[in-house]
N, C-alpha and C positions, 0 to 999 in steps of 0.2 A: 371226430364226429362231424363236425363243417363241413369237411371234404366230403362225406357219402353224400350229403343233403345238395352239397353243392351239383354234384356230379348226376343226381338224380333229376333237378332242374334241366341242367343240361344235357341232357341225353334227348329230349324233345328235338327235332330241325327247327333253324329261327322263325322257319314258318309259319311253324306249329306256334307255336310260342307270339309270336306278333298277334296273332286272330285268333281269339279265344273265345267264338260266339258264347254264350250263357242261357241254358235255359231256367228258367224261373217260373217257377208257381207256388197262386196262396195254398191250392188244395193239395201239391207235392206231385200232381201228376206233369207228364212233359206236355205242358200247355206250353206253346210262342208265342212268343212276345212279338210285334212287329220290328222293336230295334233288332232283336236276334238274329230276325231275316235279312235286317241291315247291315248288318256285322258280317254275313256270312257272305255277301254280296262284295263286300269292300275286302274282305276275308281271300274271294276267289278275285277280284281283281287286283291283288297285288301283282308284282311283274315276279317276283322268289316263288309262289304259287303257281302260277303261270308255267312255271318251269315245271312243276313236277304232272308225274299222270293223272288221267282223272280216276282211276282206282283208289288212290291215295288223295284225291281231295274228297270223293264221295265216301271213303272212311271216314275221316277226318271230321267230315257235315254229321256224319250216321252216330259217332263217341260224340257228338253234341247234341242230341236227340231231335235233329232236323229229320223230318217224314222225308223220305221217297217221292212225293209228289215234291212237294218244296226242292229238294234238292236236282229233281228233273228240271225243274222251271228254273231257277235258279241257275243252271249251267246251257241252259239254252240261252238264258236272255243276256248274259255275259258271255255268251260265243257270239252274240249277234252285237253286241254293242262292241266288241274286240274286231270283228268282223268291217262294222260301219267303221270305225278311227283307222281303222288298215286301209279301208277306201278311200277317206280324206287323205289321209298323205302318200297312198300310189298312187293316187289316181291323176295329180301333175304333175307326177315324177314321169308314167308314160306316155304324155301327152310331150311334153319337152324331148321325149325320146322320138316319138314319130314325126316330129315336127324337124327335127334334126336331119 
């Protein structure tokens, strides 16, 4: 009996599993939470995340009842913040290069 339950856990990627936004409400509807937003934020910036498609992480947002808007913004503004730390550390990597 352990085993099916165990293996049923397990069947999620560690991904899935790590980031487990929450939505919550008093009246039962999918009202957000702003930590939710937070979550799903830290959620998409993990590097295991990172790795997979964004098909599979806009699933992932949508089975946790994050809106379509939210999950557009949301992958914008972690494409641009992934974007900016990529600049900080290429950007004196090819300056050391042209300079050589």
């Amino acid at each position: 009996m352990g085993d099916a339950e165990d293996k049923t856990k397990s069947d999620a990627p560690a991904w899935q599993q790590a980031a487990q936004p929450q939505v919550e409400s008093e009246t039962g509807s999918n009202k957000k939470q702003p930590a939710t937003l937070d979550q799903a934020r830290r959620f998409l910036e993990d590097p295991e995340v990172q790795k997979q498609t964004p098909e599979r992480k806009i699933d992932f947002l949508r089975s946790k009842g994050i809106s379509e808007s939210d999950i557009e913004e949301l992958l914008k503004d972690v494409s641009q913040e992934l974007q900016t730390e990529l600049a900080i550390v290429v950007s004196p990597l090819l300056l050391r290069r042209e300079c050589n």
